[in-house]
C-alpha positions, 0 to 999 in steps of 0.5 A: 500500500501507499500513502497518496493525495489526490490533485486537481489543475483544472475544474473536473480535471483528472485526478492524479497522485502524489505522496505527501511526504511529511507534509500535513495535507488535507483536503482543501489545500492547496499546494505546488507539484512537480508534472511533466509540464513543470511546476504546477499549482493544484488543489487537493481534492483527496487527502492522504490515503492509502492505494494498493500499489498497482494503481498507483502510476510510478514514479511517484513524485511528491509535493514540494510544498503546501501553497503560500500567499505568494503561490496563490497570488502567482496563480491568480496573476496567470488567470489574469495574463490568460486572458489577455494571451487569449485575446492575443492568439484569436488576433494572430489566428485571424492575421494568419488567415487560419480555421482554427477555433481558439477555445482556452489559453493556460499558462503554467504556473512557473510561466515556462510554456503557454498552451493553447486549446483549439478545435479544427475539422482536420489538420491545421498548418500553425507553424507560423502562428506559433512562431509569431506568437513565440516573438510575443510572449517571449516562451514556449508555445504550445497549441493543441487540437481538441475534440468537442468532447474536450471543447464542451469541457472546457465552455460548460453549459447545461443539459437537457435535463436543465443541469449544468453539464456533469462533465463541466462540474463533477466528471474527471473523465469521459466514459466509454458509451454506446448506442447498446446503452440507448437500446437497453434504456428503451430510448429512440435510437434518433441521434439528435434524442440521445446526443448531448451538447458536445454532439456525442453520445450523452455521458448520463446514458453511461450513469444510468445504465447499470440501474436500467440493467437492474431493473430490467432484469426484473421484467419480462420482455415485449410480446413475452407470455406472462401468468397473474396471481389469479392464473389468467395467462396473457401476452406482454404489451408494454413495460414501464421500467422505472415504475416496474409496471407491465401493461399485459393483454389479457382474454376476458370470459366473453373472449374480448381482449383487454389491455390490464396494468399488473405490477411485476411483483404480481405477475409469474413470468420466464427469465427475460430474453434478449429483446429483438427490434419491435418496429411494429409497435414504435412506429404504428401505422406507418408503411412498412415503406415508410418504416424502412426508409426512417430505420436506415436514416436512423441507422446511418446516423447512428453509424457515423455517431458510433464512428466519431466516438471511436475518433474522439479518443482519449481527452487532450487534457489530461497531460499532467 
C-alpha cells in the first residue's frame, strides 16, 4: 500500500497522485507539484490515503510544498495574463488567415510554456502562428487540437435535463458509451434524442445504465407470455421500467381482449430474453415503406455517431 493525495489543475480535471511526504495535507489545500509540464499549482481534492500499489502510476513524485500567499497570488496573476494571451492568439489566428477555433489559453504556473486549446475539422498548418506568437510572449508555445468532447469541457453549459453539464462540474473523465446503452434504456435510437451538447453520445446514458440493467432484469420482455396471481395467462404489451409496471393483454370470459396494468411483483413470468427490434409497435401505422426508409436514416446516423466516438479518443487534457 501507499500513502497518496489526490490533485486537481483544472475544474473536473483528472485526478492524479502524489505522496505527501511529511507534509500535513488535507483536503482543501492547496499546494505546488512537480508534472511533466513543470511546476504546477493544484488543489487537493483527496487527502492522504492509502492505494494498493498497482494503481498507483510510478514514479511517484511528491509535493514540494503546501501553497503560500505568494503561490496563490502567482496563480491568480496567470488567470489574469490568460486572458489577455487569449485575446492575443484569436488576433494572430485571424492575421494568419487560419480555421482554427481558439477555445482556452493556460499558462503554467512557473510561466515556462503557454498552451493553447483549439478545435479544427482536420489538420491545421500553425507553424507560423506559433512562431509569431513565440516573438510575443517571449516562451514556449504550445497549441493543441481538441475534440468537442474536450471543447464542451472546457465552455460548460447545461443539459437537457436543465443541469449544468456533469462533465463541466463533477466528471474527471469521459466514459466509454454506446448506442447498446440507448437500446437497453428503451430510448429512440434518433441521434439528435440521445446526443448531448458536445454532439456525442450523452455521458448520463453511461450513469444510468447499470440501474436500467437492474431493473430490467426484473421484467419480462415485449410480446413475452406472462401468468397473474389469479392464473389468467396473457401476452406482454408494454413495460414501464422505472415504475416496474407491465401493461399485459389479457382474454376476458366473453373472449374480448383487454389491455390490464399488473405490477411485476404480481405477475409469474420466464427469465427475460434478449429483446429483438419491435418496429411494429414504435412506429404504428406507418408503411412498412415508410418504416424502412426512417430505420436506415436512423441507422446511418447512428453509424457515423458510433464512428466519431471511436475518433474522439482519449481527452487532450489530461497531460499532467
Amino acid at each position: 500500500m501507499t500513502k497518496v493525495i489526490g490533485v486537481r489543475f483544472r475544474t473536473a480535471g483528472k485526478i492524479y497522485y502524489f505522496s505527501p511526504g511529511k507534509l500535513k495535507v488535507r483536503s482543501g489545500d492547496h499546494v505546488i507539484v512537480e508534472t511533466a509540464r513543470g511546476i504546477e499549482y493544484g488543489y487537493v481534492v483527496m487527502g492522504v490515503k492509502e492505494v494498493e500499489d498497482e494503481k498507483v502510476v510510478q514514479p511517484l513524485k511528491s509535493v514540494i510544498r503546501l501553497a503560500t500567499p505568494q503561490d496563490d497570488q502567482q496563480s491568480e496573476n496567470n488567470r489574469e495574463k490568460e486572458k489577455d494571451a487569449f485575446r492575443i492568439c484569436l488576433e494572430k489566428i485571424r492575421k494568419h488567415g487560419l480555421e482554427m477555433k481558439l477555445i482556452d489559453a493556460e499558462y503554467t504556473f512557473d510561466n515556462n510554456k503557454v498552451l493553447f486549446y483549439f478545435t479544427a475539422d482536420g489538420r491545421i498548418d500553425f507553424r507560423e502562428l506559433v512562431k509569431d506568437l513565440a516573438s510575443v510572449f517571449k516562451t514556449r508555445i504550445e497549441l493543441r487540437q481538441i475534440g468537442v468532447r474536450d471543447e464542451t469541457k472546457i465552455l460548460g453549459g447545461i443539459g437537457i435535463c436543465g443541469r449544468e453539464l456533469c462533465c463541466h462540474t463533477h466528471q474527471s473523465e469521459f466514459l466509454p458509451v454506446s448506442i447498446k446503452m440507448a437500446k437497453e434504456q428503451n430510448l429512440s435510437l434518433n441521434p439528435a434524442k440521445i446526443s448531448g451538447v458536445c454532439g456525442r453520445l450523452m455521458c448520463c446514458l453511461k450513469h444510468e445504465q447499470e440501474t436500467y440493467e437492474e431493473l430490467n432484469s426484473r421484467l419480462p420482455g415485449i410480446g413475452d407470455t406472462v401468468t397473474t396471481r389469479d392464473g389468467i395467462k396473457g401476452e406482454v404489451n408494454s413495460v414501464n421500467v422505472l415504475r416496474q409496471t407491465v401493461k399485459v393483454i389479457v382474454t376476458l370470459e366473453n373472449e374480448e381482449k383487454e389491455i390490464q396494468e399488473y405490477r411485476v411483483d404480481d405477475l409469474r413470468f420466464k427469465p427475460r430474453r434478449k429483446k429483438e427490434k419491435n418496429n411494429k409497435n414504435k412506429h404504428g401505422n406507418q408503411s412498412s415503406q415508410n418504416i424502412q426508409q426512417n430505420t436506415q436514416a436512423e441507422d446511418k446516423e447512428l453509424k457515423e455517431l458510433e464512428a466519431l466516438e471511436r475518433k474522439e479518443g482519449k481527452s487532450k487534457l489530461n497531460d499532467k
